[in-house]
C-alpha positions, -999 to 999 in steps of 0.1 A, spaced: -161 196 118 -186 200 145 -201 166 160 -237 161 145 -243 136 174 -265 156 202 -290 142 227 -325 129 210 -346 114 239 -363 97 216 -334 78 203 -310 54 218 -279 62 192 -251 39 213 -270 14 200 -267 16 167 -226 19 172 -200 10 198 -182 42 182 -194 76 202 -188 98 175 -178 78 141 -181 108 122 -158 130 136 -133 101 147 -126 86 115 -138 86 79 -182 84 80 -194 53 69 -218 60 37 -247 46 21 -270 50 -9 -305 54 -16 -307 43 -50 -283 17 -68 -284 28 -102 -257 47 -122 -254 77 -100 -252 57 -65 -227 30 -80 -203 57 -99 -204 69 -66 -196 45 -46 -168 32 -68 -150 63 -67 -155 72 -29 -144 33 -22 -109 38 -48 -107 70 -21 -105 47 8 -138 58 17 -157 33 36 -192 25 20 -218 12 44 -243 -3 20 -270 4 -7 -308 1 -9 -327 -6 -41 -355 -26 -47 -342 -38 -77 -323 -76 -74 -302 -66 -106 -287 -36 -94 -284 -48 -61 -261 -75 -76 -241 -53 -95 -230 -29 -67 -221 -56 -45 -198 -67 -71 -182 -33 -79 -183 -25 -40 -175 -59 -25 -171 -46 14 -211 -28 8 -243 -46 21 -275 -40 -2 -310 -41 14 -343 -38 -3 -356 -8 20 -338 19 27 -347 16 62 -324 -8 63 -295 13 57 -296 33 88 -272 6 111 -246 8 90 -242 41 76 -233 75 90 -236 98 60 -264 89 34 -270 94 0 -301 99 -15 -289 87 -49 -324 85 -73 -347 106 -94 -357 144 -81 -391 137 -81 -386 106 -57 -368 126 -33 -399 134 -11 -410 100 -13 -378 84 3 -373 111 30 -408 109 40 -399 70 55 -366 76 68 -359 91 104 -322 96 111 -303 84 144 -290 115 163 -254 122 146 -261 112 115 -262 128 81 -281 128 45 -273 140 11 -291 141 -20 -277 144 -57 -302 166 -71 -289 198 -89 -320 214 -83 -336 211 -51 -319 223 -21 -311 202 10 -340 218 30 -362 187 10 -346 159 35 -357 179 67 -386 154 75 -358 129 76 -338 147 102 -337 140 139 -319 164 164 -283 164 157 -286 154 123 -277 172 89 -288 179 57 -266 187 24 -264 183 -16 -237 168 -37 -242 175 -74 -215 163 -98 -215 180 -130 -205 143 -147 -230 128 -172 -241 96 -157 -247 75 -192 -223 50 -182 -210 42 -145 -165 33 -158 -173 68 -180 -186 85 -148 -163 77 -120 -133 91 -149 -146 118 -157 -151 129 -115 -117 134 -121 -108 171 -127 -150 176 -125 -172 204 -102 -194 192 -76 -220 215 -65 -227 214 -29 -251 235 -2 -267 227 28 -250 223 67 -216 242 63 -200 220 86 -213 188 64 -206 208 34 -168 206 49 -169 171 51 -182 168 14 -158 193 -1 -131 171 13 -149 144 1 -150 156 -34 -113 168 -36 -103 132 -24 -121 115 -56 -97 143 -78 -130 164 -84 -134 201 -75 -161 217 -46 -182 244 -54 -204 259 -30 -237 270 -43 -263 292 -20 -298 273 -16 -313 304 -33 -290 297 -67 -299 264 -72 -324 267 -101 -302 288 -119 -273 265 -117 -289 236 -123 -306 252 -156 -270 261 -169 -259 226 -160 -287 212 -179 -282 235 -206 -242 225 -211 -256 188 -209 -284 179 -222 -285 211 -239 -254 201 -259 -269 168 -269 -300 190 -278 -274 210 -293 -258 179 -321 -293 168 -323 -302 199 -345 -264 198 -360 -269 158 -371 -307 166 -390 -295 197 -406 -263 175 -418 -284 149 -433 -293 173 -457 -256 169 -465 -259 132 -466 -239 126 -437 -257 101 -407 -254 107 -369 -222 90 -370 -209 113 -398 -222 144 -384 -205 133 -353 -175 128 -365 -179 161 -386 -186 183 -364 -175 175 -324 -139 183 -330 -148 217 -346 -176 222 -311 -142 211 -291 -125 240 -307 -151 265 -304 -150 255 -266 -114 253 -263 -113 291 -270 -144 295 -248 -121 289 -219 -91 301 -229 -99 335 -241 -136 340 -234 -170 341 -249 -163 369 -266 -131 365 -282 -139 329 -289 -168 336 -313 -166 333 -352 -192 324 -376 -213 353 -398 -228 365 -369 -197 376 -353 -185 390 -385 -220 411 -391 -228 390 -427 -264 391 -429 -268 376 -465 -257 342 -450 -275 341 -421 -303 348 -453 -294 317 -470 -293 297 -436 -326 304 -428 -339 299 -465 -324 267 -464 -336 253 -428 -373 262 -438 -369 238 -468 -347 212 -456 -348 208 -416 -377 233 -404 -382 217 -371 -346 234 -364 -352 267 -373 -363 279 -339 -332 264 -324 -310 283 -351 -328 314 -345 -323 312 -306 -290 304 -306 -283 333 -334 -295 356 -309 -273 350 -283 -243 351 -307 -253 383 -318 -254 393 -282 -221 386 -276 -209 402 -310 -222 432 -296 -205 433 -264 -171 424 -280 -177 452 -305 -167 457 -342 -201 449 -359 -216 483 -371 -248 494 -358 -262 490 -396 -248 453 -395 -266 446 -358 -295 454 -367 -301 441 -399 -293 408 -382 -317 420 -357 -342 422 -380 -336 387 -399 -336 367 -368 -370 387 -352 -387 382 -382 -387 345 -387 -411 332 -364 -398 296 -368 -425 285 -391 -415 292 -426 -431 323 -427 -410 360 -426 
């Protein structure tokens, strides 16, 4: 890795450090923006890594308390000024759309670097926090951060997106395979399409058992029953997803071409759950594409579904 430190004359970096180059001579010292579940998961995994964290800045006295106690050896401030003594790599740990806000205050010492979290935006967002000799990157775990003990498990065996600085991205790759998790890099230019499929196998999936637990109700099971219904046969379907491919792994009437079903399923969702008719209908279409790349459904059969599915406007009406 190259050193980030570089002359800045209008910095004095030996004094935030006795250490010339902490970066490159031992493991950087890091710091969040941001103390909620994202900066704390974090921070407990990078620290069971034997990574040293700096410190955290949120206004918040509550989560300020709480990392402290998960990250004993960390120092929380209230600005994230504050930060910028005792860190050499920070993370920008909070909401996209606060992003600007935070860079917009901060200056980096010559040497250091800064990372956000966000899926979407590329690292070219924290130049207005960058002096000479700094860097800029993104770390984006695809872990749902509901719960911070859930989180920091399931980093194990999980992607992280990262893009920006390639000799940063280095240092976070090796970051990420020390916490058990797995690097990607993603070009700056690819960002909004990953983070829309990330959102889509997330959220989307919630999204997904949302629809799944109001249809079932009409089967007089709660969210708990449909739940309990209906994840182990999704963990299936995605089991075979990655074992033998979209394709392959599909079943259901669309994949075997049997129209008068998909008939009785939209019949049905108009009277009993209309508000997830469009939802059915969406997702009907892309199973149908698929069927027809695999094969095996006759053209008759195709577009008769076709037909079904591009009728219903959503509404009730065909």
């Amino acid at each position: 890795m190259r050193a980030w430190r570089s002359a800045d004359p209008g910095r004095a970096p030996a004094e935030r450090s006795p250490d010339p180059d902490p970066v490159t001579a031992k493991r950087p010292r890091i710091g969040f923006v941001g103390a909620g579940h994202v900066g704390t998961a974090l921070a407990v995994a990078f620290q069971g890594a034997d990574w040293p964290i700096g410190g955290a800045a949120s206004r918040s006295p509550e989560r300020r308390r709480e990392f402290e106690r998960l990250v004993p050896s960390a120092v929380t401030v209230e600005a994230p000024a504050g930060l910028l003594d005792l860190v050499d790599i920070l993370f920008v740990t909070v909401p996209d759309d606060a992003i600007p806000g935070v860079v917009a205050d901060l200056r980096l010492y010559s040497g250091q670097a800064i990372v956000h979290t966000s899926g979407l935006l590329p690292s070219t967002v924290l130049e207005p926090a960058l002096a000479a000799g700094c860097a800029a990157a993104s770390f984006h775990p695809l872990v749902a951060f509901a719960d911070v003990d859930r989180a920091v498990a399931a980093m194990r065996g999980a992607s992280i997106a990262l893009e920006g600085d390639e000799q940063l991205v280095a240092v976070l790759a090796g970051l990420a395979e020390s916490i058990g998790a797995r690097p990607v890099r993603v070009e700056t230019a690819g960002k909004a399409a990953y983070h829309i499929a990330a959102v889509l196998a997330a959220g989307g999936l919630i999204g997904l058992f949302e629809a799944i637990a109001t249809v079932a109700r009409g089967a007089g099971l709660d969210e708990a029953g449909a739940l309990a219904v209906y994840a182990p046969l999704a963990r299936q379907a995605l089991s075979n997803a990655e074992r033998l491919g979209l394709q392959r792994a599909l079943t259901g009437p669309i994949a075997r071409g049997d129209a008068g079903t998909v008939e009785e399923h939209l019949a049905a969702l108009r009277r009993l759950a209309p508000e997830v008719l469009g939802p059915y209908l969406a997702l009907a279409m892309a199973q149908l594409a698929v069927a027809e790349r695999r094969g095996g459904l006759t053209p008759e059969a195709a577009a008769r579904l076709r037909g079904l599915l591009a009728n219903d406007d959503g509404s009730g009406s065909m």
